[in-house]
Every structure is written in structure tokens, then in C-alpha cells.
N, C-alpha and C positions, 0 to 999 in steps of 0.2 A: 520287072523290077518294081519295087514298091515305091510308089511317089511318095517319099517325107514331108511330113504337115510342116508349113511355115512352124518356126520356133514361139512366134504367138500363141498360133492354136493351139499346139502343144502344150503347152502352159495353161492353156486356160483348159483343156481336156481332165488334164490331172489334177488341176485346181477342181474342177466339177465330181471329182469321183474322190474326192476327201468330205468323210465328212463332218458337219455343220459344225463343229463345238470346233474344229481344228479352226476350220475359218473364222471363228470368233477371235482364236487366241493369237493368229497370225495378222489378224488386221489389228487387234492391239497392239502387237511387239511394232507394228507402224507405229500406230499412234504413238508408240510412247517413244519410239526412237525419232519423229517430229517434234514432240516437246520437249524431247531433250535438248534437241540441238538449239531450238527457242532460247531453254533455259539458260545453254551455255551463252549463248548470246546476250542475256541477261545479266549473266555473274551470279545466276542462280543453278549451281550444275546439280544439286540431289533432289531437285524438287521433285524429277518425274519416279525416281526410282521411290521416292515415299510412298507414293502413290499406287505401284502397280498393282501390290497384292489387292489393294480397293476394287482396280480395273478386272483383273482376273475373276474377282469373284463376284462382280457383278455380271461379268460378258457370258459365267455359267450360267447365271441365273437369271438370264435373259432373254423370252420365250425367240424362238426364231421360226420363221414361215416356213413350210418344207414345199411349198408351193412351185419355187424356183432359184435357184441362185442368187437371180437379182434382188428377190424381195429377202433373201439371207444377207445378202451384201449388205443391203440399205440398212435392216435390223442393226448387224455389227457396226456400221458407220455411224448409228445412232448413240451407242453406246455412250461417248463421250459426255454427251448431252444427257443421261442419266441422271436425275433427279437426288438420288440417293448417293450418287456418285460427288453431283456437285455439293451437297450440302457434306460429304466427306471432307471433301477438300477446304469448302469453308470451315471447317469445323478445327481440321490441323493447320489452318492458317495463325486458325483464332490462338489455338495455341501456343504455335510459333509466340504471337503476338502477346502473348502473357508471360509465358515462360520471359519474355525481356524485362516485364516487371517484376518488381518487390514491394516489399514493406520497408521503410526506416524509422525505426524510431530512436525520441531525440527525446532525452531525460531532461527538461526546462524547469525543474524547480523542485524542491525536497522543501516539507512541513516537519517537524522533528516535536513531537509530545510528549517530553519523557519526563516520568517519575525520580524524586528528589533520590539520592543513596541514604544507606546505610542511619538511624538515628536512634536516640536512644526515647524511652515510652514516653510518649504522650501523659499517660497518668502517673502522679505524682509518686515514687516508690522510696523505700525506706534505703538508708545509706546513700544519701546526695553526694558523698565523697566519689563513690567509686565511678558513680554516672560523671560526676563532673568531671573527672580522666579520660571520658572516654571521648569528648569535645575536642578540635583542636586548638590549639593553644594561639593567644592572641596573635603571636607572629606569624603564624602559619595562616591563619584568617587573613593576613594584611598581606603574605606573599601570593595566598591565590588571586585575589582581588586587584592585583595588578592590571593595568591595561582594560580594566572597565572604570566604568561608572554609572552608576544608579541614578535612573531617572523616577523622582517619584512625588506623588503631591504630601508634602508635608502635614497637611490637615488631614489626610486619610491615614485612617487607622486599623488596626486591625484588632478585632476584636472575638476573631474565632479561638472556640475552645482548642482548637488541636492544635493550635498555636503555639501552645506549651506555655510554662516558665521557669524559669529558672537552667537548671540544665536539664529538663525535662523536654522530649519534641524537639531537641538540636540533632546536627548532621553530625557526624563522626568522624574521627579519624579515617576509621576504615569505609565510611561513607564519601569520605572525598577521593580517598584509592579507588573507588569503583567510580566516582564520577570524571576520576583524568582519564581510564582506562575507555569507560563509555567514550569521550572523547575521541582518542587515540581510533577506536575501532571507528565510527564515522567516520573520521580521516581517512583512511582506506577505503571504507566502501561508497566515499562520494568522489574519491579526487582521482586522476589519472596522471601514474605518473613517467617520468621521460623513459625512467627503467622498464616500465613495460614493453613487452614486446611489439604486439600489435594496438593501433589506436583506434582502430575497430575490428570488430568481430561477429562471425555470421553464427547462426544456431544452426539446428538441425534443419528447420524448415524452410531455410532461406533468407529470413530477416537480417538486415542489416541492421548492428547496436552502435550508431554512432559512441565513438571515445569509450566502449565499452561497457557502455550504460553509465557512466559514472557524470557527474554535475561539474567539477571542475577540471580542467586540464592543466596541461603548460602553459597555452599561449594563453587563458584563462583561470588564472588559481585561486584556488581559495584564497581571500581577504576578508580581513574586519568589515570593508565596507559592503561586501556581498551579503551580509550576514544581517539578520533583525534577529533580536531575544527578549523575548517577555520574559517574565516570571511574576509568579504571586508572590504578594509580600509579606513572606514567609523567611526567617533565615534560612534554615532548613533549603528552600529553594533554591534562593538567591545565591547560597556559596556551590549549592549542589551545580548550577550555571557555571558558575566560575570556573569550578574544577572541570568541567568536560572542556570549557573554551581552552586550557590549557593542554589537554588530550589534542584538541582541536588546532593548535597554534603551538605545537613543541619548542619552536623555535626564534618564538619571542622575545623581546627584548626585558629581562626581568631588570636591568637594573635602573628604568624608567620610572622615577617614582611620583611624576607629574603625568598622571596619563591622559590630563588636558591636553595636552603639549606634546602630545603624542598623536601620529596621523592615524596609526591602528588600533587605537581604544574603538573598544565595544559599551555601547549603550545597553543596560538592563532598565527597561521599562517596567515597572509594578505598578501603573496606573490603570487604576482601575479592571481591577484582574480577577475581581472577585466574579467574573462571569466564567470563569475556570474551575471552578467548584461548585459541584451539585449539589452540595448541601450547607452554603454560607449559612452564616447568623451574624441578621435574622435570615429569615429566606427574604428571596428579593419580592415574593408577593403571597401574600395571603391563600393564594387557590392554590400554590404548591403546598401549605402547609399542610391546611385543609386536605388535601387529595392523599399526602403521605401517608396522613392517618386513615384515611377511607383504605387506602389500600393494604394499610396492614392490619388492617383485622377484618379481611377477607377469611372465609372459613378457613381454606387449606393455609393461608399459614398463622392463623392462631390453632389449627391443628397441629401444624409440625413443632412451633412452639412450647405446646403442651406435652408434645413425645419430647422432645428435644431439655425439658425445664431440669427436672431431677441431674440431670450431666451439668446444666451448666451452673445448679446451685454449687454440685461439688467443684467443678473448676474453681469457681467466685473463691469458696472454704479455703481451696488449695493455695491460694495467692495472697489471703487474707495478709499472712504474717507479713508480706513483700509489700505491700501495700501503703503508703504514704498519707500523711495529711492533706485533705483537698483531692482523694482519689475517687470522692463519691458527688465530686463536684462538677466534674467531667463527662459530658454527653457533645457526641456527634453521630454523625451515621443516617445514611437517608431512610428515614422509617423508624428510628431509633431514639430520638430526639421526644420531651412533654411524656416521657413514661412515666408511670406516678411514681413518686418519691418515698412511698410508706417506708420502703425496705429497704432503703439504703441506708441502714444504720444496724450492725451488729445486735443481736439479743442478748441476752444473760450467758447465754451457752456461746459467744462470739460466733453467732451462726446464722445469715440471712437470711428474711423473709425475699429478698430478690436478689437473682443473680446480676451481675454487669451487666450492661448491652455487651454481645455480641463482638462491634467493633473494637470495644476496650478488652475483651479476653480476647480476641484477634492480636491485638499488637500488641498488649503483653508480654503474651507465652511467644510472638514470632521472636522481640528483643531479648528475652532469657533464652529461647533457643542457642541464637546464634552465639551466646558466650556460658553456656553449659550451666545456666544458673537456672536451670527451671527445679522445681522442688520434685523429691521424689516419687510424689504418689501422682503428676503426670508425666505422661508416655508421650514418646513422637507421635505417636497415632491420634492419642490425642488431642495433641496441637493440630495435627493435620486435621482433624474431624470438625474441631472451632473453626479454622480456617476455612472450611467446603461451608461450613454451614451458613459462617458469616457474607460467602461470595455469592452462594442463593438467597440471601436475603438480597442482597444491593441486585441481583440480577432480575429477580421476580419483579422488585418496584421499578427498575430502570428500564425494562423491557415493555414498560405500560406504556404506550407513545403518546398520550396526556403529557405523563411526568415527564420522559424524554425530552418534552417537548419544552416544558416550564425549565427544567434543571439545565438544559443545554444547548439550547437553539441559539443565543446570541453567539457562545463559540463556535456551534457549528455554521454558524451564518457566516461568521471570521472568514473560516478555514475557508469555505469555498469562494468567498470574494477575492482572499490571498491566492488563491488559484485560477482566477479569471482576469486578475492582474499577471501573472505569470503567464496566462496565456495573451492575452492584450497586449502587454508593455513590450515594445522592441529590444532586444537586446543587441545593443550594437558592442559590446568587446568593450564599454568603457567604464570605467569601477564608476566613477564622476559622476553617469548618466543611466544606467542601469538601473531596474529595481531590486531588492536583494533575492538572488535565487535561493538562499536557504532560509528558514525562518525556524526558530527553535524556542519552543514552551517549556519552560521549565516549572510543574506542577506535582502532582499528586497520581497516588492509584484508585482515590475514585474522580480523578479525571480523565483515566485512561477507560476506567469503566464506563464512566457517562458519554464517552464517543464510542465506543466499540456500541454502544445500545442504540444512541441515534441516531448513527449512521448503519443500524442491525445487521452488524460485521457477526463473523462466526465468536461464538464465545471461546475464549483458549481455554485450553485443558487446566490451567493454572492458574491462581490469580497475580496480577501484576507483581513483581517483587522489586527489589529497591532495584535501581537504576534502570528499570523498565520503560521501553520505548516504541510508542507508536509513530510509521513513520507513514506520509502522506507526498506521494510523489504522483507529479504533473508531465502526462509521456506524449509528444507529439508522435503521431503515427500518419506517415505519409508514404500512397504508393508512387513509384516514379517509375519511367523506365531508363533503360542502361545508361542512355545520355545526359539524363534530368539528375541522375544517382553521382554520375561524376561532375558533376559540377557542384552539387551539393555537400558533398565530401569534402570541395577544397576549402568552404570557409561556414561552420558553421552559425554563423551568423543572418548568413546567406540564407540558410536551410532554417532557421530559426523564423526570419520573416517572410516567406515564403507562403503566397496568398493563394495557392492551388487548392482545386475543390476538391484534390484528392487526400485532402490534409483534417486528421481529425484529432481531436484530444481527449486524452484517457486518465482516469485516476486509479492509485491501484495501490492497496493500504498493507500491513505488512507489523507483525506485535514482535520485537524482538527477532526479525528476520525469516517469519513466517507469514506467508500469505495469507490475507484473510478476505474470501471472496464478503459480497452485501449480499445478504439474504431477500432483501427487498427488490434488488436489483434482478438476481434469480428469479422469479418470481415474475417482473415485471417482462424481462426476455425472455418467458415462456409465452406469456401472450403475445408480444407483439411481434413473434419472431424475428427480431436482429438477428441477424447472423454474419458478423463480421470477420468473422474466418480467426480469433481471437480468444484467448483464454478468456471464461466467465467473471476473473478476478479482474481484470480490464475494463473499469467503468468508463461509459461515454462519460465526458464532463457533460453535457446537455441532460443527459439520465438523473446525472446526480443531483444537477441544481435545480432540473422540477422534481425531485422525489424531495429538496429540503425545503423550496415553495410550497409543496404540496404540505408538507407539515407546520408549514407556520402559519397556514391560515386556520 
């Protein structure tokens, strides 16, 4: 009879005559059934199973002695210890450990720049009757005006041409219908309200949008006292404010006719605002004059000028009849301004030796557009062709970063102090103590031009048109992870003053509800590569305040 080996030998007989790759895979299926049970132990029960395909395919690929068993054993025992293995594991740790985080960002404050409505020309035109219809009527003046008041220094005057007189350079009728409607649409796109569904919302990429990006909520609404408004002191502006705060506040008290004595009167400040206009009169220093005209009689554009003259005598011809007393009195416009005067006075044949500026056929033919008064022998095309031509002139000299600098730096200086306050000032939830999270400009469309250039935002395809708005929002961006996120969420105020390193703020501009990235900015995060895992329209605040140091020295 044949003496059977101990059940030992046995096993280790037919363990010896498998070979080596099997011994690999069978002392991992150990190993990993050891750290499983670690794991369970742990309350960590899938970590080993993540792992294994790692283990597998390094235990192939892992030379083994053929020398003897034992030095195959020790090889597979080593495995664990695997270099490439471990830095696996740290690697889906790391993961793990991010995948916990996110981004939140947290909308702390909206800058609102927006262009007057609807108004009738600037230059003086024949039939005052009909322009004066198209104003609205003293009551209607005294009904929007409700619930503000005008802060303004009595002794400052205004003294710009585009000022207008008479009913010439007023807001409209149909210009205060678009400044309640402007209104009206901010109200929605800053306020959150109870009827919404969700009070926040995630994107595709995982960000958390606090209140859904919007600036006021329920437990925090919009108020008068949230609120600061300039305007230049212009009527034109002033009622064109009015009318959006009404958009802005539907639900006002109209029949307050003391709006001293009223807790929710809004303040219009016109002091001193003439730093909102690129091309006051006078200018506010002699080297922008100076530089104006250096720059327009650069070759290429007293070239295009010269292509451009023959169109715009006959424009000038075509308007003549419409034309008012006091219409050849009238100059603004940056670069357009000290033209000489020979030819503004009709010949014998009532036919000039110089056409208008530019900007006065600009807004002209826009105001007889929009109510079908333009004369027959011009076309839409034409207007649109004045209009392209007049918004490469203002683009060519605003784009010079001199002039940008002379025409708009004290405002663009504003706007990012009002945005280092919004990021600075705590916001604790109380109207009383708060500073105001919205701030609204009520100016012009070569105001909107002179910021789109010195902060060198993309140019829009179009030039500003009435009720046009640039808007200037302050976005905190903070990563947290799952625990730091739900605490944060319960009071935003919480998350508002919130001194983590992981917390940073961004600016991010937008012309009528289009992004518009900084070209400077592009430019600047190609060399320095930031990469913040962040849309390019997403300016660091830090970016942007030394790129407007940078220009004011």
C-alpha cells in the first residue's frame, strides 16, 4: 500500500507544480481577502475591491525568480509594497478626497451701467410741436419721481452740448416704457423668489450657485435701502432712473407724495458725475484735448474719413430740410469736437461745404428711424452704415489706453473700489448696517463705450442702444468640502463672511446679458498661467485691480 503524504505536503506538492503567475494571483486573492476584512473592520467595506484590478496587474507584471518557490513567494509577498501600487492607491485616495469638494459661488454685489431710454434728437429739428408730444407730460414726470429724491449741488451746472434744449435731448414717452420694463427684467434676474423651486442649483460641472445666482432673496429682498443710484445731471438720465426704479419696485407705495417721509425713498445723486462722460465740456484736462486731436488725424482715419466724406455730405443734404435753428451749434463726440466751422453754413445752392459730425448724423437718422420720419432718399442701410461708422470712430480713439485712461479712469477707479467694498464690508442680513449690494449708473452710450474700452471687454457686435446695460457683478468663489458646504448653505451670511483660504473673488461683466470676457485679462492668463479650473470671463478681483493700477500710473 502506498503511504499518503501528510495533507501538508500535499498541498505544498501541488502548490510547487502550479505555475508562477498562478502563485501570484492566489497570494493576492490573500491579500485582498486580509484587507477586506481590515476594511470591514474599518466601515470602509469597497476599498479593497477598488483596488484589485491595480493589484492584478501589477502582480503580472512583476518579474518573479524561477530560482525556487521560496524566492517566488517572497517576490508575490512583496507585491503589496509595490511602489507603483502604492502611489495608485494614494492617488484614488486623493480622489476620493476631492471628489468631497466643490466650488460655491456666492453673487455679493451687482454694479448696473445702463444707458438713458428712448429720447428725442439732440440737434435742434424743425416742427418743435411734434417733438414736444413726444415728452412726457408734466404729470407723468411728477408720477415716476415718486419715492426718490435728487441729491444734487445747486451750484453745478451743466453745461454740455448734448444736454439739449428745449424739447430737444428729452426722454420719451416710449423712453420711460423701456426704462420700467429695464427695470422690471433686473427684478427677475437679481431677486429669488419663494415661488421658485429650488434655492440653489448645481450646473453641469458640479458647482454649487448659491439662491441661484441671484443677489436678493426672501429672507433678504430687495430694498431702497440695498440700493445706491447715481445718475449724471441730465433729465434725460435722471427720469430714465426713475422709470427702471419703478420696474424695480412694482409694488410701491404710489400714493406717498412726501417721499421725505417715506422709509423707502431712493436717493439720485448727480454730484459730481461728470466723470461718467468721456467727452465732458470742457474736458476735464487739456492733454485729453490735446491727445483727441493727435489721434484723429492719424493717417488711417483721416483716410477713411476721406472715403467715407462724399456719403456723408449727401446724408448732411438729406436732413437739411429737418434741420432746426441752432443745429450747426451742436458738437460732441470724442474726436469730433474744434472741427473747423468754414462749412457749417449752407451755399447759395443750400449745399455744404462740411457734412455734420458723425455723431449728430448718428442720432439723427437713429430718432427719425424709430418713428418713420426719415426722408426718402435715405435707406436703413444707410442709417446702419452712419451708425458702424460713427462706433469705429469712438472705438479707434477709446481703444488708445492714453485716452482710455484720461476719459475714464476716475470711473473705472469707482467701480472697482465699489467692488472691494462689496467684498470687504460684512454683510450681516441687516438693511440698517449693510452696504448697498446694488449700485446703478444711470448715464449714456458713450459711457458704456468708455468702459467696455478700459476695462478692454470684447466689443459687441452692436452699438449700445437706448436702455442698454452693462452689468458688473462681484462672485465669491469658495471651495469646501461636503461638511464646510452644509453649513454654509444654512445661512448665507455665514458663507458671505467666511475667512477660508480657499475663498477667492471674481468679476465678470455682461452688455445686455452677454458675457463679455477682458481681453487684457486673456492675454495676462496666457503668461502667467492661472488656471483656476474657471471660465476666462471670470476675472480674479486681484487681476483686475492691478491691471487698473497698472493703467493709472
Amino acid at each position: 500500500t502506498t503511504t499518503q503524504m501528510p495533507r501538508p505536503r500535499q498541498f505544498l506538492s501541488k502548490w510547487c507544480s502550479l505555475p508562477l503567475v498562478h502563485h501570484a494571483i492566489v497570494l493576492c486573492l490573500l491579500q485582498l481577502l486580509i484587507q477586506a476584512g481590515t476594511s470591514v473592520g474599518h466601515g470602509s467595506r469597497n476599498s479593497g475591491c477598488k483596488n484589485s484590478v491595480v493589484v492584478f496587474a501589477t502582480a503580472e507584471a512583476t518579474p518573479v525568480s524561477t530560482s525556487s518557490h521560496l524566492s517566488a513567494s517572497n517576490s508575490v509577498n512583496n507585491i503589496p509594497k509595490n511602489t507603483a501600487f502604492l502611489k495608485n492607491v494614494e492617488t484614488q485616495s486623493d480622489q476620493r478626497t476631492t471628489r468631497k469638494k466643490r466650488q460655491i459661488h456666492q453673487l455679493l454685489q451687482v454694479q448696473i451701467i445702463h444707458r438713458h431710454g428712448d429720447r428725442t434728437p439732440i440737434t435742434p429739428m424743425k416742427n418743435e410741436t411734434y417733438w414736444k408730444n413726444q415728452i412726457p407730460s408734466s404729470q407723468m414726470l411728477r408720477q415716476i419721481a415718486k419715492g426718490t429724491r435728487l441729491v444734487k449741488n445747486e451750484d453745478e451746472k451743466n453745461r454740455h452740448a448734448a444736454n439739449g434744449r428745449g424739447p430737444f435731448g428729452q426722454l420719451t414717452v416710449l423712453g420711460v416704457l423701456e426704462m420700467v420694463e429695464l427695470g422690471s427684467r433686473l427684478r427677475d434676474e437679481l431677486h429669488l423668489f419663494e415661488d421658485d423651486n429650488e434655492e440653489h442649483e448645481s450646473d453641469d460641472n458640479g458647482t454649487l450657485h448659491l439662491h441661484r445666482g441671484r443677489l436678493f432673496t426672501p429672507r433678504h429682498p430687495l430694498h431702497p435701502r440695498r440700493i445706491k443710484v447715481t445718475s449724471t445731471n441730465f433729465p434725460r438720465t435722471i427720469q430714465s432712473v426713475q422709470g427702471l426704479l419703478i420696474g424695480l419696485f412694482p409694488d410701491s407705495d404710489d400714493n406717498n407724495d412726501e417721499p421725505e417721509q417715506n422709509d423707502a425713498v431712493v436717493d439720485i445723486d448727480t454730484r459730481h458725475t461728470s466723470i461718467m462722460i468721456p467727452d465732458p465740456q470742457p474736458r476735464r484736462t487739456k492733454q485729453q484735448e490735446i491727445l483727441e486731436k493727435k489721434l484723429a488725424s492719424r493717417p488711417h482715419i483721416i483716410e477713411k474719413e476721406y472715403q467715407m466724406r462724399d456719403f456723408a455730405l449727401r446724408m448732411t443734404d438729406a436732413l437739411s430740410d429737418q434741420l432746426g435753428t441752432g443745429a450747426d451749434d451742436v458738437s460732441f463726440g470724442v474726436g469730433e469736437e474744434g472741427d473747423d466751422d468754414d462749412g457749417d453754413v449752407p451755399h447759395k445752392d443750400n449745399k455744404r461745404k462740411q457734412p455734420l459730425p458723425w455723431s449728430q448724423l448718428s442720432e439723427i437718422t437713429k430718432c427719425l428711424q424709430v418713428r418713420d420720419l426719415l426722408p426718402n432718399s435715405i435707406t436703413k442701410d444707410d442709417v446702419q452704415r452712419i451708425a458702424s461708422h460713427s462706433a469705429w470712430k469712438w472705438f479707434e480713439h477709446l481703444r488708445h489706453p492714453p485716452l482710455a485712461k484720461l476719459a475714464m479712469n476716475d470711473l473705472v477707479c469707482r467701480i472697482v473700489n465699489v467692488l472691494h467694498d462689496g467684498k470687504n464690508c460684512p454683510r450681516v442680513g441687516c438693511i440698517e448696517q449693510d452696504a448697498p449690494w446694488l449700485h446703478i449708473y444711470s448715464a449714456h452710450d458713450s459711457t458704456l463705450v468708455g468702459l467696455l474700452c478700459a476695462f478692454q471687454l470684447e466689443s459687441p457686435a452692436q452699438w449700445p442702444g437706448y436702455a442698454s446695460y452693462l452689468k458688473v457683478e462681484l462672485i465669491k468663489v469658495e471651495t469646501v468640502t461636503d461638511e464646510e458646504e452644509k453649513e454654509l448653505e444654512k445661512d448665507e451670511t455665514e458663507a458671505t463672511n467666511s475667512n477660508s483660504n480657499s475663498v477667492r473673488h471674481y468679476v465678470r461683466f455682461s452688455l445686455n446679458g452677454e458675457i463679455l470676457p477682458s481681453r487684457l485679462f486673456l492675454l495676462e492668463e496666457k503668461e502667467e498661467g492661472d488656471d483656476d479650473g474657471l471660465p476666462s470671463h471670470m476675472i480674479p478681483l486681484e487681476h483686475l485691480t492691478a491691471m487698473v493700477q497698472d493703467e493709472a500710473q
